[in-house]
PDB file of N, CA, C and O in Angstrom:
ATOM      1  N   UNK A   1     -17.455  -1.532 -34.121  1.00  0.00           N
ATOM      2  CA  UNK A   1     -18.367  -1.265 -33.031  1.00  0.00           C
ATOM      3  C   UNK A   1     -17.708  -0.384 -31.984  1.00  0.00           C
ATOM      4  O   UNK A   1     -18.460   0.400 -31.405  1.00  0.00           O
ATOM      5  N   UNK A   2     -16.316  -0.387 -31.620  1.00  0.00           N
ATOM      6  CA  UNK A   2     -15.779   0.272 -30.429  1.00  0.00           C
ATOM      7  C   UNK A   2     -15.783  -0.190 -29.345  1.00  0.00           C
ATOM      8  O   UNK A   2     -16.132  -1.370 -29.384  1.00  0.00           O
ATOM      9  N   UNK A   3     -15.496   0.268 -28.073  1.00  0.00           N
ATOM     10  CA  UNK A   3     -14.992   0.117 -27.063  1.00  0.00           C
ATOM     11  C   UNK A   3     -16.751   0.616 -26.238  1.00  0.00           C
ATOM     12  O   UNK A   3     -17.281   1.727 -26.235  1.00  0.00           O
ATOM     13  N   UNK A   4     -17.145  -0.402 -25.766  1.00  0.00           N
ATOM     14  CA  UNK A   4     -18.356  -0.115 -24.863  1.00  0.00           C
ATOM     15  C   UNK A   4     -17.889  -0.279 -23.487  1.00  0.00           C
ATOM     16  O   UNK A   4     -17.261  -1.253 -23.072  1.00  0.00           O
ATOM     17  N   UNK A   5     -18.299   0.916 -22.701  1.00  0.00           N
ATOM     18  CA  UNK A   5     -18.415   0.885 -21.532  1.00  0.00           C
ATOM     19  C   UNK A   5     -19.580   0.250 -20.431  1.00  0.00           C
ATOM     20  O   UNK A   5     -20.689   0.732 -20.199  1.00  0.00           O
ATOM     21  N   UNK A   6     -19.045  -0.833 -19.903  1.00  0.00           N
ATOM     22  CA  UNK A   6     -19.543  -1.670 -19.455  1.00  0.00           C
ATOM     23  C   UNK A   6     -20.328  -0.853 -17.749  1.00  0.00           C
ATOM     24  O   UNK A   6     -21.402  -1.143 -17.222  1.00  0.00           O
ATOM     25  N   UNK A   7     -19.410   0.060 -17.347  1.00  0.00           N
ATOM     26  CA  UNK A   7     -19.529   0.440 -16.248  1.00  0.00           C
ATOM     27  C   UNK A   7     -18.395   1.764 -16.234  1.00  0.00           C
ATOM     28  O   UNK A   7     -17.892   2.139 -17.293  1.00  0.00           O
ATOM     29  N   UNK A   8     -17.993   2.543 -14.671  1.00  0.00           N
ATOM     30  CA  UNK A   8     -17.353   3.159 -14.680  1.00  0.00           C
ATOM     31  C   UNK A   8     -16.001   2.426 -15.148  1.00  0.00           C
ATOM     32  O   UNK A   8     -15.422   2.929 -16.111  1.00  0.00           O
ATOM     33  N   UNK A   9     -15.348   1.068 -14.439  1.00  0.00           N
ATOM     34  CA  UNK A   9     -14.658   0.578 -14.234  1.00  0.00           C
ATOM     35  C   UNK A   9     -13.539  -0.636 -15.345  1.00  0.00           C
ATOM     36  O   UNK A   9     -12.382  -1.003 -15.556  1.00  0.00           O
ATOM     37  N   UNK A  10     -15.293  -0.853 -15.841  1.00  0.00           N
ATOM     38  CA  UNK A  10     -15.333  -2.035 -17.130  1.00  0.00           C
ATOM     39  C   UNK A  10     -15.614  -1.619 -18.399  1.00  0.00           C
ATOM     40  O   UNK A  10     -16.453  -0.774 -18.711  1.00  0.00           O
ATOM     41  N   UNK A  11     -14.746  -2.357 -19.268  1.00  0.00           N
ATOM     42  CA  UNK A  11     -15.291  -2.070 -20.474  1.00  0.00           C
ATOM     43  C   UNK A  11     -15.160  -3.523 -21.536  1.00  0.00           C
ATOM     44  O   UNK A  11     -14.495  -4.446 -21.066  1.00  0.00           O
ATOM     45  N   UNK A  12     -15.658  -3.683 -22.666  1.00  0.00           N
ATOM     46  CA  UNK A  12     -15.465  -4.699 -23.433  1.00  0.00           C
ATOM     47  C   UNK A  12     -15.145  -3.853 -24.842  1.00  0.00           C
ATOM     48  O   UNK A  12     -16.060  -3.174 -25.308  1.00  0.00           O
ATOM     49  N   UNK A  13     -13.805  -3.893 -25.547  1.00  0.00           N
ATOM     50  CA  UNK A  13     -13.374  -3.614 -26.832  1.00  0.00           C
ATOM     51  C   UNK A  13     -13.148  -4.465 -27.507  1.00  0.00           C
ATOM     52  O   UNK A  13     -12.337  -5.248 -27.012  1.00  0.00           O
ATOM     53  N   UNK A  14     -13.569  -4.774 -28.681  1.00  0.00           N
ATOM     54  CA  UNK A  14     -12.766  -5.783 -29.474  1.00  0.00           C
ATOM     55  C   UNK A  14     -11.775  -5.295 -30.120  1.00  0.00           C
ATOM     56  O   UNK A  14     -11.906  -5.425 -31.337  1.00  0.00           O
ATOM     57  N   UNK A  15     -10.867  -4.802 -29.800  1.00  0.00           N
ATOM     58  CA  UNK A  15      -9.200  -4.594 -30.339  1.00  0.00           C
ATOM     59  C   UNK A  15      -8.680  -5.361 -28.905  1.00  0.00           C
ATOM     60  O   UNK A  15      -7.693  -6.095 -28.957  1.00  0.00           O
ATOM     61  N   UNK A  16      -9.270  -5.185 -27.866  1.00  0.00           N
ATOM     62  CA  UNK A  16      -8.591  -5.757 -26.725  1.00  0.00           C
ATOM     63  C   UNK A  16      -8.759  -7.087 -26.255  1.00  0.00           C
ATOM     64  O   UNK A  16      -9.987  -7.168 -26.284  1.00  0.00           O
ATOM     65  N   UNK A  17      -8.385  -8.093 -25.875  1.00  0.00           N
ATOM     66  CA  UNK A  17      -8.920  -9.295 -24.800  1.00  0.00           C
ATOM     67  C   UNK A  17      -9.976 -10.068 -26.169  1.00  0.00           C
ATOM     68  O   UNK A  17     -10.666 -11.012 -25.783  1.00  0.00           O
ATOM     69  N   UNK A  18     -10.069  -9.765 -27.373  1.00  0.00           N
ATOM     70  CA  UNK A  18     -11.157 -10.267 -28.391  1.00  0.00           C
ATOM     71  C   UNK A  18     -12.934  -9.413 -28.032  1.00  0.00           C
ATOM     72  O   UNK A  18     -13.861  -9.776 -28.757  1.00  0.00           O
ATOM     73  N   UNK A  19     -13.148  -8.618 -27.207  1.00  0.00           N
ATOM     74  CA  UNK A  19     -14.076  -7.770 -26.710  1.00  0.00           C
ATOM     75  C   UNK A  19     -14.352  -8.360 -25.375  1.00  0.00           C
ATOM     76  O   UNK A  19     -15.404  -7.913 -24.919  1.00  0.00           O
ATOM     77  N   UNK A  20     -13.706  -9.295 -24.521  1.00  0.00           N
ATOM     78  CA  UNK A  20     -13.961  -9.848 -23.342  1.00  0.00           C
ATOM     79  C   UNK A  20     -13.978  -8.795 -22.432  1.00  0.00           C
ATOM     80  O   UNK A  20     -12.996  -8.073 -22.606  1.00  0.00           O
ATOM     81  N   UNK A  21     -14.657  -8.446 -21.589  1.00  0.00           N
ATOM     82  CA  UNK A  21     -14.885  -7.836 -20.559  1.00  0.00           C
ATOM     83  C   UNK A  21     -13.883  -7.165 -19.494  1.00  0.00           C
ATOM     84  O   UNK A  21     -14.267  -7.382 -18.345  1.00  0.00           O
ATOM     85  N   UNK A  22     -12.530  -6.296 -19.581  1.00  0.00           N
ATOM     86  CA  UNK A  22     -11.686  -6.271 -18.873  1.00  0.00           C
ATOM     87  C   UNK A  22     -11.858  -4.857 -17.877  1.00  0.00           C
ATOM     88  O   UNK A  22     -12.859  -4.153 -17.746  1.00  0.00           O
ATOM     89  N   UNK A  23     -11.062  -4.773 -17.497  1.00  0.00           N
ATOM     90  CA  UNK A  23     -11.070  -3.625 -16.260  1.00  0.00           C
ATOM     91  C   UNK A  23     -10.086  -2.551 -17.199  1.00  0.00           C
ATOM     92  O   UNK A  23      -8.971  -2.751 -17.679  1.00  0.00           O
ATOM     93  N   UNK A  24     -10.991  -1.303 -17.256  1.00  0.00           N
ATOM     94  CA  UNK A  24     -10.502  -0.081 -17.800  1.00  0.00           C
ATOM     95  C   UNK A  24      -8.925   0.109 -17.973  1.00  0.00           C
ATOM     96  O   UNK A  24      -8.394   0.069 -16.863  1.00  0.00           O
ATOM     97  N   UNK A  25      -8.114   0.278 -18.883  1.00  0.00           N
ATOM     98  CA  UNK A  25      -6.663   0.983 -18.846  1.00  0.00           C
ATOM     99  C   UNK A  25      -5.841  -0.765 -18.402  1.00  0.00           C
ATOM    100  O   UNK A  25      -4.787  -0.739 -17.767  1.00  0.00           O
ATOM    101  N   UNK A  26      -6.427  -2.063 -18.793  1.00  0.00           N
ATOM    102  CA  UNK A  26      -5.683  -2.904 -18.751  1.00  0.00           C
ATOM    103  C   UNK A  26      -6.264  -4.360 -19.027  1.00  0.00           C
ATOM    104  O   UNK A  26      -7.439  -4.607 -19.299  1.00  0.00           O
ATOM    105  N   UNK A  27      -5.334  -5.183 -18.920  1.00  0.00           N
ATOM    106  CA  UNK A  27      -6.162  -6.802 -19.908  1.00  0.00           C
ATOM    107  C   UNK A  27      -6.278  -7.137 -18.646  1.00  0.00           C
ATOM    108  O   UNK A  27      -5.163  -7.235 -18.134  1.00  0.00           O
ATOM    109  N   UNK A  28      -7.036  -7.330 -18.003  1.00  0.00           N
ATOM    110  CA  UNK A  28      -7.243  -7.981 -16.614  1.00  0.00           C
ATOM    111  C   UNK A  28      -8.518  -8.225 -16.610  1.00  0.00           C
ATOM    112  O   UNK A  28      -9.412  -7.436 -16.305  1.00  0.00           O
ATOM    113  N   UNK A  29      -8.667  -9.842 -17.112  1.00  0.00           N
ATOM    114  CA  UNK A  29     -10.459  -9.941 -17.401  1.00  0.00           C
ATOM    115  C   UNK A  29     -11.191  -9.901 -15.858  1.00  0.00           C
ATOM    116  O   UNK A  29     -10.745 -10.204 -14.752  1.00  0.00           O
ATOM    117  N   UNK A  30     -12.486  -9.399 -16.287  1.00  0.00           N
ATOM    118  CA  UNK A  30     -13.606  -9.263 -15.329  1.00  0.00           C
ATOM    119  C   UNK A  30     -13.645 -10.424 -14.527  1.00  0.00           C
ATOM    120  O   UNK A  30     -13.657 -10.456 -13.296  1.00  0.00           O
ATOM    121  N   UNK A  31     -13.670 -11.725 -15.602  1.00  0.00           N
ATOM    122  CA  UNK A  31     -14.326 -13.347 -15.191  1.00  0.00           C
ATOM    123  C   UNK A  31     -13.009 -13.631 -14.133  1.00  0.00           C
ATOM    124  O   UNK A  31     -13.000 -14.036 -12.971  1.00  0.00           O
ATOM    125  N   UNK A  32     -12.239 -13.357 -14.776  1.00  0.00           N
ATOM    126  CA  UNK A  32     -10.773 -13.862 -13.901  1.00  0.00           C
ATOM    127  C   UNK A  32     -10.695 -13.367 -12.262  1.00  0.00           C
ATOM    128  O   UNK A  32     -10.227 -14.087 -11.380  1.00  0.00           O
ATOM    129  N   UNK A  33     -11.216 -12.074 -12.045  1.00  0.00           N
ATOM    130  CA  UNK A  33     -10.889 -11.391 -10.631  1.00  0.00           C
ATOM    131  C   UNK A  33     -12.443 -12.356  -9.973  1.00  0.00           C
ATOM    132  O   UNK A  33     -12.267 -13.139  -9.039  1.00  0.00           O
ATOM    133  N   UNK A  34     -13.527 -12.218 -10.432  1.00  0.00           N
ATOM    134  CA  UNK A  34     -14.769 -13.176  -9.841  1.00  0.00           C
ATOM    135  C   UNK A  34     -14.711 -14.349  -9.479  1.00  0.00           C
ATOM    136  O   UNK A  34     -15.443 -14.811  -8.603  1.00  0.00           O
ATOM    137  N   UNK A  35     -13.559 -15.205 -10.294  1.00  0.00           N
ATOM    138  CA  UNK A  35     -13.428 -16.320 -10.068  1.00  0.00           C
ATOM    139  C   UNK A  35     -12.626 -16.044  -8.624  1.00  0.00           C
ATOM    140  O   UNK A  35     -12.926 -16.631  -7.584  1.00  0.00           O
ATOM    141  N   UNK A  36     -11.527 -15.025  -8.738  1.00  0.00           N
ATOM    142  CA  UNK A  36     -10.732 -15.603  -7.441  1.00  0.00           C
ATOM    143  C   UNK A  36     -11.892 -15.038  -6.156  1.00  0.00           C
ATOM    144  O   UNK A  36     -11.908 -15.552  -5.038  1.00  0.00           O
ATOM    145  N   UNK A  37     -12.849 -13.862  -6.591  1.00  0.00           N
ATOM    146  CA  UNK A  37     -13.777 -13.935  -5.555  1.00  0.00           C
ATOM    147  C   UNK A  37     -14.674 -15.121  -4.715  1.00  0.00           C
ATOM    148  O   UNK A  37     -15.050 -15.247  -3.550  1.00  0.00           O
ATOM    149  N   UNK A  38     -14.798 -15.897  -5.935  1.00  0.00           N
ATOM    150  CA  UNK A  38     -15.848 -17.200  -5.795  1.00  0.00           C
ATOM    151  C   UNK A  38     -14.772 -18.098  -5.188  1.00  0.00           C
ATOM    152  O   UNK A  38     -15.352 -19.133  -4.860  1.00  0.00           O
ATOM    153  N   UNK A  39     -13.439 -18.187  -4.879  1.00  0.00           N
ATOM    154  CA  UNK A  39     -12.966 -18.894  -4.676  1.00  0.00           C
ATOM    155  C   UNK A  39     -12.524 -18.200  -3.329  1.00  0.00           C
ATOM    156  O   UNK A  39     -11.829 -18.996  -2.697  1.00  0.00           O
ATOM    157  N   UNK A  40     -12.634 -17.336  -2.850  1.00  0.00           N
ATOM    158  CA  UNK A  40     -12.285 -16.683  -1.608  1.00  0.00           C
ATOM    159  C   UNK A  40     -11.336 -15.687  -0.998  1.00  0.00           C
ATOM    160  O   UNK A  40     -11.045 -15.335   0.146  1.00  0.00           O
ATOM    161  N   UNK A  41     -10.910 -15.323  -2.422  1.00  0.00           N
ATOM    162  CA  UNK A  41      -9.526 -14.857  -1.863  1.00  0.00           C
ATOM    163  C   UNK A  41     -10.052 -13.347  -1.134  1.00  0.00           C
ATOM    164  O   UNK A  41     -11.228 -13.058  -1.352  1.00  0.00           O
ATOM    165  N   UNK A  42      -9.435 -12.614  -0.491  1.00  0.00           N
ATOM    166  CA  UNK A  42      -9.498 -11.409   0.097  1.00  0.00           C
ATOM    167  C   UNK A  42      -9.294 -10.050  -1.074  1.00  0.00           C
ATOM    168  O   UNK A  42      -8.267 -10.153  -1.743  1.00  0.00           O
ATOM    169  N   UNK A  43     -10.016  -9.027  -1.319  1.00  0.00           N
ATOM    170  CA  UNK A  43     -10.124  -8.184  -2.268  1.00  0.00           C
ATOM    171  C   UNK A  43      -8.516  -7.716  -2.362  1.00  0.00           C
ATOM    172  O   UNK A  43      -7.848  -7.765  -3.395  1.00  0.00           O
ATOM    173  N   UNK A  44      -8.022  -7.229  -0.995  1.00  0.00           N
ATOM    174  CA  UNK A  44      -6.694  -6.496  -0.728  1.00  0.00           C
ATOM    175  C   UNK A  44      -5.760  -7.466  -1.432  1.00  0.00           C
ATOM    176  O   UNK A  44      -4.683  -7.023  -1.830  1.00  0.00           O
ATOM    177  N   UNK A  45      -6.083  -8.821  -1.637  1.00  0.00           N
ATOM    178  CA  UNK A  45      -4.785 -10.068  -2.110  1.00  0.00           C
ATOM    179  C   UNK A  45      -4.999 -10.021  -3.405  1.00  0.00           C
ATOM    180  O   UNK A  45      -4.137 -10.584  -4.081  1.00  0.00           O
ATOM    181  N   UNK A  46      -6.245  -9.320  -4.207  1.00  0.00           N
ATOM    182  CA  UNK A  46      -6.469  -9.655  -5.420  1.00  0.00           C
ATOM    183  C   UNK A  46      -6.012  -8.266  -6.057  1.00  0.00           C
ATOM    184  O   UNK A  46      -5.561  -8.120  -7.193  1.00  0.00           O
ATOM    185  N   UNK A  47      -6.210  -7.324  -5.144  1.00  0.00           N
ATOM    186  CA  UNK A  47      -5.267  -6.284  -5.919  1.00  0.00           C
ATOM    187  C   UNK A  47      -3.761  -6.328  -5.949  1.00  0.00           C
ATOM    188  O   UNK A  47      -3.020  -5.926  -6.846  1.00  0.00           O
ATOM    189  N   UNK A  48      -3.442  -6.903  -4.779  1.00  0.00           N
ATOM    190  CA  UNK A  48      -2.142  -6.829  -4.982  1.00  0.00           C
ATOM    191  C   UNK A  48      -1.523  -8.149  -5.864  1.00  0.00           C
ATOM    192  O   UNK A  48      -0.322  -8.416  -5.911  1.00  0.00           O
ATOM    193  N   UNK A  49      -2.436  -8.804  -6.450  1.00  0.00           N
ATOM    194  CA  UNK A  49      -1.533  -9.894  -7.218  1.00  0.00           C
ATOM    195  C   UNK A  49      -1.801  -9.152  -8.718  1.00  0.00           C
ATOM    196  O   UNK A  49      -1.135  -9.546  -9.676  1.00  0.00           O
ATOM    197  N   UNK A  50      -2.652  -8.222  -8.872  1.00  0.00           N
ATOM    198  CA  UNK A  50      -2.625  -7.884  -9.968  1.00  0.00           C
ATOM    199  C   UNK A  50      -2.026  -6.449 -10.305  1.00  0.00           C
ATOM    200  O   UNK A  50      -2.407  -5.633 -11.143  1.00  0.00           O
ATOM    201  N   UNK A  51      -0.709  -6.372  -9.173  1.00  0.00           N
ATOM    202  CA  UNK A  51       0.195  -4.838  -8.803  1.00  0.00           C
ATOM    203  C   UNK A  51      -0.767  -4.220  -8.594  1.00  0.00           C
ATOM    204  O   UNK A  51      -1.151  -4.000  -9.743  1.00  0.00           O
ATOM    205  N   UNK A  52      -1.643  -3.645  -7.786  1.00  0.00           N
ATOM    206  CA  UNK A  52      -2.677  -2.466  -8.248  1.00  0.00           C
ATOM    207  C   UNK A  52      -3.183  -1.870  -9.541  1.00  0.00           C
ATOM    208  O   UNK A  52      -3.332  -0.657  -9.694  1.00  0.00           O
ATOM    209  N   UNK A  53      -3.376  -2.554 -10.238  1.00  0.00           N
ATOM    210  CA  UNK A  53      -4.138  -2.567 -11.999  1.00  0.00           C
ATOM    211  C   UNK A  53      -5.322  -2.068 -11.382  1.00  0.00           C
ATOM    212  O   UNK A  53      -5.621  -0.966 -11.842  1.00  0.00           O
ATOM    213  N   UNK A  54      -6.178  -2.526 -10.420  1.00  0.00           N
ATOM    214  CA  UNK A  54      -7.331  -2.711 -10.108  1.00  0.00           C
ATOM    215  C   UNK A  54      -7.677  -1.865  -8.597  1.00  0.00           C
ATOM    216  O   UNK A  54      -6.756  -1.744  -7.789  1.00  0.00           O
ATOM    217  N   UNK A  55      -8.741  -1.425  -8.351  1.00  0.00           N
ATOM    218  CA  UNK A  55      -9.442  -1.247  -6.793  1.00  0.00           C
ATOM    219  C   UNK A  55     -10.285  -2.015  -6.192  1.00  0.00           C
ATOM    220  O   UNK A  55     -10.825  -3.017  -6.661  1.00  0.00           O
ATOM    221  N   UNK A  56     -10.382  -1.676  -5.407  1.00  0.00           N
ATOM    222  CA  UNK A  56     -11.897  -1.953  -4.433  1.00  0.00           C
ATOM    223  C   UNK A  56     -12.930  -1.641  -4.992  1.00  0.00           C
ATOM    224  O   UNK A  56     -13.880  -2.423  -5.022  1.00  0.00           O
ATOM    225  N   UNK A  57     -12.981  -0.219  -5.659  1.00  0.00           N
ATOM    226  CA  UNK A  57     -14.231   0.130  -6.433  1.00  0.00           C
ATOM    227  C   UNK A  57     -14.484  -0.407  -7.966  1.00  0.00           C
ATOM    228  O   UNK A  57     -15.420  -0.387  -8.766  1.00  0.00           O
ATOM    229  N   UNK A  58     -13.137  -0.897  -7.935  1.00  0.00           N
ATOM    230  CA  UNK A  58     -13.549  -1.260  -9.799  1.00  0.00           C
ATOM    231  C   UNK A  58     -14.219  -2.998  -9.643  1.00  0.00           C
ATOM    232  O   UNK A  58     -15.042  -3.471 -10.427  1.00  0.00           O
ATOM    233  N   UNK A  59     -13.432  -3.972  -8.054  1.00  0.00           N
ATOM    234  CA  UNK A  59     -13.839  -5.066  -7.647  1.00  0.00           C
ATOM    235  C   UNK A  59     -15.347  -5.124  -7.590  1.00  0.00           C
ATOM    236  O   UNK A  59     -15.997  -6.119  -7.909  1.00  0.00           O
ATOM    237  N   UNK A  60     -16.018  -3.622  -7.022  1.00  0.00           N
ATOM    238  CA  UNK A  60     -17.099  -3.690  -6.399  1.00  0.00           C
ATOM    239  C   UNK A  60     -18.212  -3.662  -7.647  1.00  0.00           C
ATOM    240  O   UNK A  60     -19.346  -4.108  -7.818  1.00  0.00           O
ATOM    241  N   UNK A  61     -17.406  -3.014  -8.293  1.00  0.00           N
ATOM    242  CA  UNK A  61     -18.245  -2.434  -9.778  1.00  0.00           C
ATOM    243  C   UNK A  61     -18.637  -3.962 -10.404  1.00  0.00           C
ATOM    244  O   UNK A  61     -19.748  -4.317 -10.796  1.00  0.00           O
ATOM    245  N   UNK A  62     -17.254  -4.841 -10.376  1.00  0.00           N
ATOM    246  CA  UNK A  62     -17.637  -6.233 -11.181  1.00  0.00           C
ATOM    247  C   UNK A  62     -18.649  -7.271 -10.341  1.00  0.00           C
ATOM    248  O   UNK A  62     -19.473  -8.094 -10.739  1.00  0.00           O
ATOM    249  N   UNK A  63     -18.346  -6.983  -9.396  1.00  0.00           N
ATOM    250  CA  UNK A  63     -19.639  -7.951  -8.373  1.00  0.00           C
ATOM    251  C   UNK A  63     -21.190  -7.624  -8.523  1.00  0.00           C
ATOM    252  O   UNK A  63     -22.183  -8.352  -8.544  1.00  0.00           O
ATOM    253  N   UNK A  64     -21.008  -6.204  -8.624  1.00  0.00           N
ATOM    254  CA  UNK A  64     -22.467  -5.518  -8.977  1.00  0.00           C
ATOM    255  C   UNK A  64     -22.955  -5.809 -10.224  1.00  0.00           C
ATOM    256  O   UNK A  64     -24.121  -6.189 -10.333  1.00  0.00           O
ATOM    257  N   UNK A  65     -22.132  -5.670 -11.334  1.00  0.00           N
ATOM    258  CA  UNK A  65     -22.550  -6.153 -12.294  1.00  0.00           C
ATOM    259  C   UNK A  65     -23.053  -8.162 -12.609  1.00  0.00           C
ATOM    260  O   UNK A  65     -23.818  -8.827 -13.307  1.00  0.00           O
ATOM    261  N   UNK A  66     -22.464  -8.266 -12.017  1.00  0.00           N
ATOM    262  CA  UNK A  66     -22.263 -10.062 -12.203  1.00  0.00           C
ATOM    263  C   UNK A  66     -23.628 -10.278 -11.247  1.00  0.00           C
ATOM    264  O   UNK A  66     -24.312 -11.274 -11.484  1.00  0.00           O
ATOM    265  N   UNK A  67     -24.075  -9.281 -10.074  1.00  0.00           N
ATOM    266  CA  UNK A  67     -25.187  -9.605  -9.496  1.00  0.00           C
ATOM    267  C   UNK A  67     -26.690  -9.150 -10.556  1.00  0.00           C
ATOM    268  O   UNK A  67     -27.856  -9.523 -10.686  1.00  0.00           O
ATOM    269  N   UNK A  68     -26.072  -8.471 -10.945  1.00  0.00           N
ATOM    270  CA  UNK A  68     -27.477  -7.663 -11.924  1.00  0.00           C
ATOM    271  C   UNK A  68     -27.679  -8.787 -13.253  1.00  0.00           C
ATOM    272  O   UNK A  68     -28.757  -8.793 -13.848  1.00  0.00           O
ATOM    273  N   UNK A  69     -26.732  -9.586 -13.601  1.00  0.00           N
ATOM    274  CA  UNK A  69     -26.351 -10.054 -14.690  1.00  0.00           C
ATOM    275  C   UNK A  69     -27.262 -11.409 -14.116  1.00  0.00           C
ATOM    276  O   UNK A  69     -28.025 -12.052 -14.838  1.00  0.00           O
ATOM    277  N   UNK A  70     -27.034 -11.667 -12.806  1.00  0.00           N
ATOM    278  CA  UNK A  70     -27.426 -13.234 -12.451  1.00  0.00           C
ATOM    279  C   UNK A  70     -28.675 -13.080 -12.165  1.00  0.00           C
ATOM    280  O   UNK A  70     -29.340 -14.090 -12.395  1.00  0.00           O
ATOM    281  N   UNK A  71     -29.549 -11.739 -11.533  1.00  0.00           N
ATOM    282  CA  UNK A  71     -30.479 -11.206 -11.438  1.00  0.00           C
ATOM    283  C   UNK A  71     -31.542 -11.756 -12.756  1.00  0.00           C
ATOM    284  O   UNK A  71     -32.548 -12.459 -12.650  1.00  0.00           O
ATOM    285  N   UNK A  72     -30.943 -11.182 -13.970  1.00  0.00           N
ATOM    286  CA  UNK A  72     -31.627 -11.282 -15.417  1.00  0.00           C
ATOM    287  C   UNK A  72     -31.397 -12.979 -15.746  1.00  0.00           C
ATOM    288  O   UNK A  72     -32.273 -13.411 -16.496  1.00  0.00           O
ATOM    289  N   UNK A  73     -30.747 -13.631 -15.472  1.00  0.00           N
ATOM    290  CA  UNK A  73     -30.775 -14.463 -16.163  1.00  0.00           C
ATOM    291  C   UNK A  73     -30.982 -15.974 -15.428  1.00  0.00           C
ATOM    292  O   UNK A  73     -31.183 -17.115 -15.845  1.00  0.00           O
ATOM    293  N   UNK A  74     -30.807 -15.286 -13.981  1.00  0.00           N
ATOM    294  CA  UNK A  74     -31.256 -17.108 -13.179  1.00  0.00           C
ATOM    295  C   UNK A  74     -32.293 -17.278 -13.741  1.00  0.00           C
ATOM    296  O   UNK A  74     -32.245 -18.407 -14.228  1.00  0.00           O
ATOM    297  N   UNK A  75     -33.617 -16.610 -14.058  1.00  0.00           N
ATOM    298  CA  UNK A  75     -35.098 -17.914 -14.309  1.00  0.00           C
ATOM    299  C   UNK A  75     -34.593 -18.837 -15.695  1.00  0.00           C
ATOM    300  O   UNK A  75     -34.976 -20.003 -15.792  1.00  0.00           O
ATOM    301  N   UNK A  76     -33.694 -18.212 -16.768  1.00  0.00           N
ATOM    302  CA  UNK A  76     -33.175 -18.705 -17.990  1.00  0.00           C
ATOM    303  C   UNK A  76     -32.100 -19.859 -17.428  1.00  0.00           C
ATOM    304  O   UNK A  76     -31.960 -20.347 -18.550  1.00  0.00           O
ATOM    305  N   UNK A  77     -31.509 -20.422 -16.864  1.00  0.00           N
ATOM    306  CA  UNK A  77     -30.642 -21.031 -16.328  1.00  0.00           C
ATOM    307  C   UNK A  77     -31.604 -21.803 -15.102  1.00  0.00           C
ATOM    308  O   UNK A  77     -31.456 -23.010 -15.294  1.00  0.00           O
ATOM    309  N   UNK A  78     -32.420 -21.611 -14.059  1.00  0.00           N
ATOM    310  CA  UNK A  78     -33.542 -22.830 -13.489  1.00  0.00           C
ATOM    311  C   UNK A  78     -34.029 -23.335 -14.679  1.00  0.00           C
ATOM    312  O   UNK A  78     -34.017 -24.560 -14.802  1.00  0.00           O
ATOM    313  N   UNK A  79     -34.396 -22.751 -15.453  1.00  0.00           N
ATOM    314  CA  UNK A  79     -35.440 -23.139 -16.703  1.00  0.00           C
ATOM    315  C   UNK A  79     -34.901 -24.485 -17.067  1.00  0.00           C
ATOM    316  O   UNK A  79     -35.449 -25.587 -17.029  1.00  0.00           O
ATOM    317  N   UNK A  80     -33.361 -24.036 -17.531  1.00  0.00           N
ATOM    318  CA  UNK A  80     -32.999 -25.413 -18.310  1.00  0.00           C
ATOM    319  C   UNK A  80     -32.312 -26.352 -17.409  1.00  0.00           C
ATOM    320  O   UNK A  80     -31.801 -27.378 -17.858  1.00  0.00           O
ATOM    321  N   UNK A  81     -32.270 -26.004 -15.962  1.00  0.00           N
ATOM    322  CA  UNK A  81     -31.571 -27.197 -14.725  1.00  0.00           C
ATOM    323  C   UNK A  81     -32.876 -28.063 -14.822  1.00  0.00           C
ATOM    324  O   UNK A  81     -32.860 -29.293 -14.861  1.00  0.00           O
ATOM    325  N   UNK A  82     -34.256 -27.118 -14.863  1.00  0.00           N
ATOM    326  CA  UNK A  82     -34.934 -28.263 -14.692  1.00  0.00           C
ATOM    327  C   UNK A  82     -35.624 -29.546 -16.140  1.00  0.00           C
ATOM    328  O   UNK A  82     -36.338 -30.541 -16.256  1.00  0.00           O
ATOM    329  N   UNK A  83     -34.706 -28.516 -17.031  1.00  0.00           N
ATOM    330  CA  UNK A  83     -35.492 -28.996 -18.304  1.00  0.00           C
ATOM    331  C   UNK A  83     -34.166 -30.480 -18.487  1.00  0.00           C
ATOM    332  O   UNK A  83     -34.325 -31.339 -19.354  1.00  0.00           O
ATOM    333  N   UNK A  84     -33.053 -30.500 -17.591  1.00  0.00           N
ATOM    334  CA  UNK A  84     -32.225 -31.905 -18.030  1.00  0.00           C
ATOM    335  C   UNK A  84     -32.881 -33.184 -16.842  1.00  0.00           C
ATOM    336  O   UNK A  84     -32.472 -34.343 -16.895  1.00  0.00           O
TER     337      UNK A  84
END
């Protein structure tokens, strides 16, 4: 299948990460930098723990996506909060 470009920033290959979602030119999964978003950390602390692998714009790129992503799929996810 190849290397799909997820965004400018992102891509998912399966030679890389198993096709998990990483940030262009390195294994630095997508889910991993969101989490430390969801958890609070400051963008400037998340680049620098990951040496500068990463930007602001590639951060911004994964938030956008993860918003478009939650966009499509919250009524699928209420659906089944209310279906337990």
């Amino acid at each position: 299948m190849g290397v799909q470009g997820l965004g400018r920033y992102i891509v998912a290959d399966p030679e890389i990460c198993h096709g998990k979602p990483t940030f262009r030119g390195t294994r630095i999964f997508v889910d991993d930098v969101l989490e430390q978003i969801a958890r609070g950390m400051d963008w400037e602390v998340i680049i620098e723990e990951w040496h500068g692998s990463i930007t602001k714009e590639a951060i911004a790129e994964a938030v956008r996506l993860a918003h478009e992503a939650f966009d499509i799929y919250a009524p699928e996810l209420l659906s089944k909060v209310s279906q337990s």
